[in-house]
N, C-alpha and C positions, 0 to 999 in steps of 0.2 A: 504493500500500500504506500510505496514510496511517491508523492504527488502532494502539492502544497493547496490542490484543490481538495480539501473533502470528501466532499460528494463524488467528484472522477475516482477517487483512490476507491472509493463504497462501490462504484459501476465495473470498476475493472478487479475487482474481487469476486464480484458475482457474477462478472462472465468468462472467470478463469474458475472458479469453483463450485458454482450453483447454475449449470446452463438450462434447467428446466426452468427456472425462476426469472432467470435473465428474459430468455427469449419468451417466455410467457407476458414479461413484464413491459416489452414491447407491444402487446397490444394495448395497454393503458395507454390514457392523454399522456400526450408529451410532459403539459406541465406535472403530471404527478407519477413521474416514471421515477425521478432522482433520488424521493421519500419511498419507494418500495426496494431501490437499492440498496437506500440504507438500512431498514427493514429485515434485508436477505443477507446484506453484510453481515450485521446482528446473530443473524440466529447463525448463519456459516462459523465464526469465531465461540456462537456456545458450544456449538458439536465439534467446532475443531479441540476447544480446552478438554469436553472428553476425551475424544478419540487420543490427545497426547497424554495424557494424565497416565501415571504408570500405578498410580494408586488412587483409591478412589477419594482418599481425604483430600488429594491435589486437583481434583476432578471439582471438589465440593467448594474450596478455596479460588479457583479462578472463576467461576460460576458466582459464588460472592461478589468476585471485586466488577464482575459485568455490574451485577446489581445494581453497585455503589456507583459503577457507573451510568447506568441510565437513570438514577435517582440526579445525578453529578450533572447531565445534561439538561435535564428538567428543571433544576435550577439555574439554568446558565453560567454554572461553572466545572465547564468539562476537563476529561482528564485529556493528556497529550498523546491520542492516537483520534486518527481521522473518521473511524464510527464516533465516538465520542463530539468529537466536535461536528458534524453531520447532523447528530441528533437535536444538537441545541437547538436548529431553525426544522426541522419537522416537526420537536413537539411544542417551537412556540407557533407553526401555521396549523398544524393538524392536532385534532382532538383524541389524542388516545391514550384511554386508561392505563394508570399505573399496576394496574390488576392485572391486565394482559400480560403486560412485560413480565412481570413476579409469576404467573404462573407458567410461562412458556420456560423462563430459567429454571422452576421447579422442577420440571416437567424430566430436562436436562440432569436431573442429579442424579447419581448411579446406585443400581440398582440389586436384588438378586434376580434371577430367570424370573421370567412371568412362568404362571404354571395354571392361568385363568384368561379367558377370551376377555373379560372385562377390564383385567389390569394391563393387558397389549393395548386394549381399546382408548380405556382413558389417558394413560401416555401419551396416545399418535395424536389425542384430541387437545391434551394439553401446550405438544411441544408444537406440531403442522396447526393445529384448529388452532391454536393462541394466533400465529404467526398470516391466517387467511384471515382470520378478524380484524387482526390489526391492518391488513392490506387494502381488505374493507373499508373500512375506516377511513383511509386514505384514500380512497377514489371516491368518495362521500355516500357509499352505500352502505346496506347490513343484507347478509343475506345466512341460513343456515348452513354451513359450513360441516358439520361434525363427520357423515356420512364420507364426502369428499378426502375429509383431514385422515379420517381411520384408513380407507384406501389405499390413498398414497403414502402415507406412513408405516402399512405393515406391507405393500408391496414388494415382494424380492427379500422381505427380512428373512434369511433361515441362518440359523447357530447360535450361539453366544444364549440372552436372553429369549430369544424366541424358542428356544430348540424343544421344549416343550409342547410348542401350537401350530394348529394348522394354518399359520396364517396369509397362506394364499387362498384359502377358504375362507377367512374374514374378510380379506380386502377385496374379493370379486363378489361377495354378498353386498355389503359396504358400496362398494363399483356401481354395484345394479340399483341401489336407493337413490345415490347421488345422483343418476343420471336420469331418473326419474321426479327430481324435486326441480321446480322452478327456479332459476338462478336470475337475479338482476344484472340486466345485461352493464350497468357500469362496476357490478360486483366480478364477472366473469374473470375479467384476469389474473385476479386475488385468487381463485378456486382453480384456475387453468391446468395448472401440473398434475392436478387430478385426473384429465383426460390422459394418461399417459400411463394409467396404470394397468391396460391389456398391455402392452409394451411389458411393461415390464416382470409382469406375471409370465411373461414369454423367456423371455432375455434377463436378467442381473445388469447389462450392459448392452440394451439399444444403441441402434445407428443413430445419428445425432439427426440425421436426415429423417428419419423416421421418426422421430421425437417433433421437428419440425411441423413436419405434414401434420400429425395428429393435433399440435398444436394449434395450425389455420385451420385443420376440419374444426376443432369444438372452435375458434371464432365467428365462421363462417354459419354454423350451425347457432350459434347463440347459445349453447349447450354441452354442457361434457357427454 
């Protein structure tokens, strides 16, 4: 994120690490692409502090200091990295709950296996559903998100915490709700990477092309 702009350091994070997000986020207004950047920065950097964490008390500890950071930006005096400072002018133009952010970083803390369809479920709603509300939010709509969020959150998960569940059996039941509920079409781009998860029930590793396509079909469609 070397870049003394911000926000570009926030856009070229998330289309070097998050391209379902990125290019989803291309079909939002221009003017409210910059704040879903930051947005996907955000949560990119929570799941990065897991994935590096070699224990989980370390895991729990940088997940903290996001916190303290997006409390830090909300007041206008952010820490010295460019989510942080990014965030000061989102959350002074954009209305978004401090409940989100605290339950998405929740959401992020580490865990034992799940060994129940509801505790996969609430996590993906926690950590994706916090993160398409808040997206929401910023393109000025609301729309039910949960169905969407479980989807593409347990999409392609097998090992580790999951290895217990069937959860390509949750996420194409989940798949089949989402795509049946009415979505507000300025809401759609916040929910978008949801279209993507026959993709990935297929593949762990889709063609980026084929992520694409999917992408304009649900734009084109109005619909995941």
């Amino acid at each position: 994120m070397a870049t003394d702009d911000p926000f570009a350091a926030c856009e070229e994070a998330v289309r070097r690490h998050d391209p379902d997000r990125y290019f989803a986020a291309l079909f939002a207004p221009e003017e409210k692409r910059r704040h879903l950047f930051v947005l996907y920065a955000l949560y990119y950097e929570l799941a990065h502090a897991v994935a590096v964490a070699r224990e989980p008390m370390l895991a729990a500890i940088r997940l903290a200091w996001w916190r303290e950071t997006v409390e830090g930006a909300r007041a206008e005096n952010p820490r010295e990295h460019p989510v942080a400072k990014a965030l000061v002018e989102t959350l002074t133009v954009q209305e978004l709950p401090q409940a989100l952010f605290d339950r998405m970083i929740e959401g992020w803390m580490p865990r034992e296996a799940f060994v129940r369809a509801a505790e996969a479920e609430d996590h993906a709603d926690a950590t994706v559903g916090s993160l398409m509300r808040l997206g929401a939010l910023v393109l000025s709509a609301s729309a039910d998100v949960r169905d969407a969020a479980i989807a593409y959150g347990l999409a392609g998960q097998r090992g580790g915490v999951w290895s217990a569940l069937d959860t390509d059996g949750l996420a194409r039941a989940h798949f089949a709700a989402a795509r049946k509920a009415v979505v507000p079409k300025a809401a759609l781009p916040a929910l978008m990477p949801a279209a993507l998860v026959p993709l990935y029930l297929k593949s762990p590793e889709p063609p980026l092309w084929r992520k694409q396509i999917a992408l304009l079909s649900a734009a084109l469609r109005g619909r995941l």
